[in-house]
C-alpha positions in Angstrom: 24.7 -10.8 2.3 24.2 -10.0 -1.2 28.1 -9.7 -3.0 28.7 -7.3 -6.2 31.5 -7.4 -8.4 30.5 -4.3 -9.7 28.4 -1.4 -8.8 27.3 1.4 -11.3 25.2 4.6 -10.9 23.2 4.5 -14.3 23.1 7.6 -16.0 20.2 7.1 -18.0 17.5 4.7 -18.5 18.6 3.4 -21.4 21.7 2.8 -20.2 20.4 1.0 -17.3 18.0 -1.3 -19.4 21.0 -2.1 -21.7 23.2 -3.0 -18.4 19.8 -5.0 -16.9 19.4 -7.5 -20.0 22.4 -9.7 -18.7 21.3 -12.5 -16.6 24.8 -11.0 -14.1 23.5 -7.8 -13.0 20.2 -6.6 -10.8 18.8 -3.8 -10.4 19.4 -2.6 -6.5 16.4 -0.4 -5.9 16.3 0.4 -2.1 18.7 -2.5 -1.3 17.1 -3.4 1.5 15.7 -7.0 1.7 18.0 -7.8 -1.4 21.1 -7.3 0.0 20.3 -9.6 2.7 19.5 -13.0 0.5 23.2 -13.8 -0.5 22.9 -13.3 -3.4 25.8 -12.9 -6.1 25.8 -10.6 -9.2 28.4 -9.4 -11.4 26.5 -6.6 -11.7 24.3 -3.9 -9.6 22.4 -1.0 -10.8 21.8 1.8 -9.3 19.0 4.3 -10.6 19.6 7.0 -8.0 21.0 9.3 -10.7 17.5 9.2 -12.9 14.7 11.5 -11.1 12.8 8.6 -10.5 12.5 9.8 -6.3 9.6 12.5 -7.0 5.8 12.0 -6.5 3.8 14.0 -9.0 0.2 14.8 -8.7 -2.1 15.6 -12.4 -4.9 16.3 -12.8 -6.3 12.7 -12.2 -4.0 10.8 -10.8 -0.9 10.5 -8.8 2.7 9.2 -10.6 4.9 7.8 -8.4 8.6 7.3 -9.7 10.0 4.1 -9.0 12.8 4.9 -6.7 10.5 6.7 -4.3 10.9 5.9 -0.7 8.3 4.2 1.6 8.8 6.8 3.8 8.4 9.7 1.1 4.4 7.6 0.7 4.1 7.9 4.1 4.7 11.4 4.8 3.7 13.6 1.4 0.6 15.6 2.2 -0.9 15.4 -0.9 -1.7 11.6 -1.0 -2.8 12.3 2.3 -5.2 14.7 1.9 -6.2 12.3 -1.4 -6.7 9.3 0.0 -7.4 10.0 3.7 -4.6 9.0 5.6 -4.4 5.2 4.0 -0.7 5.4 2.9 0.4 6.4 6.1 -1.1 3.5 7.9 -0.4 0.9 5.8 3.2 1.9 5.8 3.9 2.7 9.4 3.8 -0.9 10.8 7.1 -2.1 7.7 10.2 -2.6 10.2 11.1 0.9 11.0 11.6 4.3 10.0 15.1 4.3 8.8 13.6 1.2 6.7 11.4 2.8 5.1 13.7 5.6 4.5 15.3 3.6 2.5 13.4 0.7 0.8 11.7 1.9 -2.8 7.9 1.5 -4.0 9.9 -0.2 -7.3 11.8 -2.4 -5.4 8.6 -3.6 -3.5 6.3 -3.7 -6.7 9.1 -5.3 -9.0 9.9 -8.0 -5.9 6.2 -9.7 -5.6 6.3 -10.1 -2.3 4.1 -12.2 -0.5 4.0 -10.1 2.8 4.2 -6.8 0.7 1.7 -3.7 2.3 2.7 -2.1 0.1 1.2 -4.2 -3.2 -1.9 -4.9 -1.3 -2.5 -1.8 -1.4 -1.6 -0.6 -5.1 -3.3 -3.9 -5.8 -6.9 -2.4 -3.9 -6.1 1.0 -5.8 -5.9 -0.5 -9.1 -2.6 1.0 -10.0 -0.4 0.9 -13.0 3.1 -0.4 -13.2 5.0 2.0 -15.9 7.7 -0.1 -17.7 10.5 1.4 -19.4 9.9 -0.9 -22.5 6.6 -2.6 -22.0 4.9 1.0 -21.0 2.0 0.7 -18.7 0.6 -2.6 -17.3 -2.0 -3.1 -14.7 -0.7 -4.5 -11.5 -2.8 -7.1 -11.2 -1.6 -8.7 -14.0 1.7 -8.0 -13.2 1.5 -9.2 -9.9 1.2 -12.3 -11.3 4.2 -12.2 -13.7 7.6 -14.0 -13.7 10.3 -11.8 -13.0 11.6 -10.3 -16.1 14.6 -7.5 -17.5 12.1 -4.7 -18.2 12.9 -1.3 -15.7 10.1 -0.2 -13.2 10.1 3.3 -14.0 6.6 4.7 -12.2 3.4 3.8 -10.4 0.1 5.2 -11.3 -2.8 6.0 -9.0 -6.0 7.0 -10.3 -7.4 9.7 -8.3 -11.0 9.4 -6.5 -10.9 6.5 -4.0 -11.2 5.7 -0.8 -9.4 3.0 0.6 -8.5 1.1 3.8 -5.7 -1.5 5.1 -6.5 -4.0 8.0 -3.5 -6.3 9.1 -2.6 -8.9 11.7 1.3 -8.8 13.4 2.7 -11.1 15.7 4.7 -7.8 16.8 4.1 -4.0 16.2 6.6 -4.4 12.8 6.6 -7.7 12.2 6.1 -8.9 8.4 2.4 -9.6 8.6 0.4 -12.8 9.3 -2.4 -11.3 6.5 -3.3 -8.3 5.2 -6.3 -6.9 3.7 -6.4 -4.0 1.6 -10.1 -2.4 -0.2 -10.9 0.5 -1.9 -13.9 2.6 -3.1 -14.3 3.5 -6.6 -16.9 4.5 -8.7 -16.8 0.5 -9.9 -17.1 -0.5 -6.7 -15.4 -1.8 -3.7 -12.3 -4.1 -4.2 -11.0 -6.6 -1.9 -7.4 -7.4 -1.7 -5.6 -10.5 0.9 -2.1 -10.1 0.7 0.5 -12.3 2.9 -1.5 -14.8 2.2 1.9 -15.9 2.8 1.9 -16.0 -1.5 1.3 -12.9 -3.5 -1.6 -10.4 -2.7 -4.7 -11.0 -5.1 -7.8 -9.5 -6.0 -10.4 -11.5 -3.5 -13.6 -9.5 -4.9 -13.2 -7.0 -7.2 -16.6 -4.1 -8.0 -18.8 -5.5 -5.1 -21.2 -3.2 -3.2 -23.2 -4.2 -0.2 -26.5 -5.7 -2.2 -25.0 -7.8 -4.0 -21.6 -9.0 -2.4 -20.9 -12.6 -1.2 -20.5 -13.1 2.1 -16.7 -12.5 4.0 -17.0 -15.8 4.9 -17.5 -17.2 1.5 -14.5 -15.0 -0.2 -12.0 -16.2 2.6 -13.7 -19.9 1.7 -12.5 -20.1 -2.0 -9.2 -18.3 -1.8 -6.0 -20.1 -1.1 -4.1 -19.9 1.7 -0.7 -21.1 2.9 1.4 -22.1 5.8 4.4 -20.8 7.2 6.6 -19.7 10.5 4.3 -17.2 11.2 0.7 -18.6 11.0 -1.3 -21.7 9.5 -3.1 -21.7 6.6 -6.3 -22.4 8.6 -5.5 -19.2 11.0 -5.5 -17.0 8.1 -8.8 -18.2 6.7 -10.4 -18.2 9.9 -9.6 -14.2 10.4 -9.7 -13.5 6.8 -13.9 -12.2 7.1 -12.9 -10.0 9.6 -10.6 -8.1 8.0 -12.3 -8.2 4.8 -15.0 -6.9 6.9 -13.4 -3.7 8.5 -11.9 -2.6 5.7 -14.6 -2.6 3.7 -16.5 -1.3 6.3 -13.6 1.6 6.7 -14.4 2.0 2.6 -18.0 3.2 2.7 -17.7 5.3 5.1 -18.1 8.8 3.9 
């Protein structure tokens, strides 16, 4: 269990960056998986008090503040309606409802985790992380980042795709044994294997069905890991097959 000297609601951003540049504090987020790795702050921040909960939709694209709740993806209509159902079904299977009421799309992205939905998805969209200092970086490079002091403050979702999530469970809301993620864009089709068990990364990236490698051959030169759940070897071996079905799922009008 996770142990806080002190807790404070941040008032503003600024004042939350300036409290999150000391190695003692940490950002809290949802709270959820953090406050169950023991871990021991002088610090924790709490943006709750900054807006950062709302989905807004422009003209072409979708910015999601930070603090937004996996359930609050799951639910809002108009990502449904603009990406055909996808949030809803990759979120579903995480834990449980009163999860996912909880946990936050920041929390998730700033986290890396390797069994994350929720980046293999932003990952197959092509989103942007929005940084209070740094301003907006792609997530897949930031995927790939070390952990730094900068604030998460929204995620950006470009507008016209079409995108699908396959996974394998050993149990209905287990942490997954792989994940694929793919969407449809006017580039393309990207491919993304997350709980690999490591980060989620781009397997293929602006591939169409002429000229694409085979499933086969993706799963062959990506690396894959062990762990409680599965062997590296498992995961390769039904890697083509979700690749497959979601892209598949993609090009489907």
């Amino acid at each position: 269990m996770a142990k806080y000297r002190n807790y404070v609601m941040a008032k503003t951003i600024e004042e939350a960056y300036a409290l999150n540049q000391k190695k003692s504090s940490v950002i809290v987020a949802g709270n959820m998986w953090l406050r169950m790795c023991g871990l021991k702050k002088q610090t924790a921040i709490d943006l709750s008090l900054l807006g950062l909960d709302k989905i807004e939709e422009t003209e072409d694209a979708f910015v999601i503040g930070s603090m937004t709740t996996l359930r609050a993806l799951e639910t809002d209509s108009a990502l449904d309606q603009a990406f055909g159902g996808v949030f809803a079904r990759a979120l579903a299977p995480i834990v449980g409802t009163q999860f996912r009421a909880t946990a936050t799309v920041g929390g998730s992205v700033y986290s890396r985790f390797g069994f994350s939905d929720v980046s293999a998805l932003l990952l197959a969209l092509d989103a942007e992380v929005i940084l209070f200092k740094r301003g907006a970086v792609k997530l897949t490079r930031y995927q790939q980042e070390p952990w730094d002091r900068d604030i998460i403050t929204h995620i950006r979702i470009a507008k016209g795709q079409r995108a699908a999530v396959e996974s394998v469970r050993v149990s209905g809301t287990d942490i997954p044994v792989l994940v694929c993620a793919a969407a449809r864009s006017e580039a393309g089709i990207r491919l993304v294997l997350g709980a690999r068990p490591a980060r989620a990364i781009v397997a293929a990236d602006g591939v169409d069905g002429a000229q694409m490698e085979t499933f086969e051959h993706i799963a062959g030169r990506t690396a894959f890991g062990d762990n409680l759940r599965a062997s590296a070897a498992y995961r390769r071996r039904i890697a083509p097959v979700l690749m497959e079905r979601a892209y598949t799922a993609c090009r489907e009008e």
